[in-house]
C-alpha positions in Angstrom: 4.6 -27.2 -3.4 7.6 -25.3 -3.8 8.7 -23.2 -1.2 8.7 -19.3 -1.9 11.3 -16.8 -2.0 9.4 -13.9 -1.3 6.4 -13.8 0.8 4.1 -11.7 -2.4 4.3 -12.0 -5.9 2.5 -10.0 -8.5 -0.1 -12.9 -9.5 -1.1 -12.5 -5.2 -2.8 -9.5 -6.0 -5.4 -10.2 -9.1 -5.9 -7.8 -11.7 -4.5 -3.9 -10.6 -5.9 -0.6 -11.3 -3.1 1.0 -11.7 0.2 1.0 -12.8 2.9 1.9 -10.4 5.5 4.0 -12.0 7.5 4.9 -8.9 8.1 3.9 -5.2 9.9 6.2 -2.7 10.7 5.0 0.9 12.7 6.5 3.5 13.1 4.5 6.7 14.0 6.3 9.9 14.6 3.2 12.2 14.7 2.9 15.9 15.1 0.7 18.8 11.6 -0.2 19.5 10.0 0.8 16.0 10.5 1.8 12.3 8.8 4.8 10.9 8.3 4.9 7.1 7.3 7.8 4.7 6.2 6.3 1.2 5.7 8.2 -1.6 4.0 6.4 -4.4 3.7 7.5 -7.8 0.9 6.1 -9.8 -1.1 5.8 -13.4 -4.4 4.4 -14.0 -5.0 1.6 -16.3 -8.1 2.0 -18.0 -11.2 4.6 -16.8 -10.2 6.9 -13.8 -10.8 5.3 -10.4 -12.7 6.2 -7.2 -11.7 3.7 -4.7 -7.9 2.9 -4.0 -7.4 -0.2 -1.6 -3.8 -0.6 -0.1 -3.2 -3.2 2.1 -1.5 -2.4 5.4 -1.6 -5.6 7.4 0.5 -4.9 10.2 0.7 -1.3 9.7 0.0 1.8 11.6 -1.1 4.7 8.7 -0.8 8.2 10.1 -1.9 9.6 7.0 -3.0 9.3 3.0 -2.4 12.4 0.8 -2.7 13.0 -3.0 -0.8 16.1 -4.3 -3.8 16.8 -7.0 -7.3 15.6 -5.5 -8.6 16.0 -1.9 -8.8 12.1 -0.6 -10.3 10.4 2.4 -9.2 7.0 3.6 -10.5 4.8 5.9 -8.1 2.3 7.7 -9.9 -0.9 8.7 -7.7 -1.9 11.5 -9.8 -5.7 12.2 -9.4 -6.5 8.7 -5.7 -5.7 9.0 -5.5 -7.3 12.3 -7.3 -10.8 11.0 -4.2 -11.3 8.5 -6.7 -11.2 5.6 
């Protein structure tokens, strides 16, 4: 097997929802952590969609906002902790 650059590539993900058209990060970094604020701009595909999955293995989220709907997330911390 040859050994990979980059530790995700598109085809790691399966087919996508949505198209991202933008990806914003600002990085305030620190001795013992990094905080990151992310603002991502996407389109949907096909038909409009109800359920957004994002995967934040080793992540902390402090929150999910969408400047035109009211959203709820859920942050399943034992999936993201099992490396899956």
């Amino acid at each position: 097997m040859k050994p990979r650059l980059y530790k995700y590539y598109p085809e790691d993900f399966g087919e996508l929802k949505v198209d991202v058209l933008h990806m914003n990060l600002v990085f305030d970094v620190y001795a013992d952590r990094t905080n990151v604020k992310s603002i991502l701009r996407v389109r949907t595909l096909k038909e409009p969609i109800e359920k957004l999955e994002l995967n934040c293995r080793d992540l902390g989220v402090r929150a999910v906002s969408c400047i035109q709907y009211e959203v709820h997330y859920k942050y399943r911390k034992a999936d993201a902790a099992m490396g899956g």
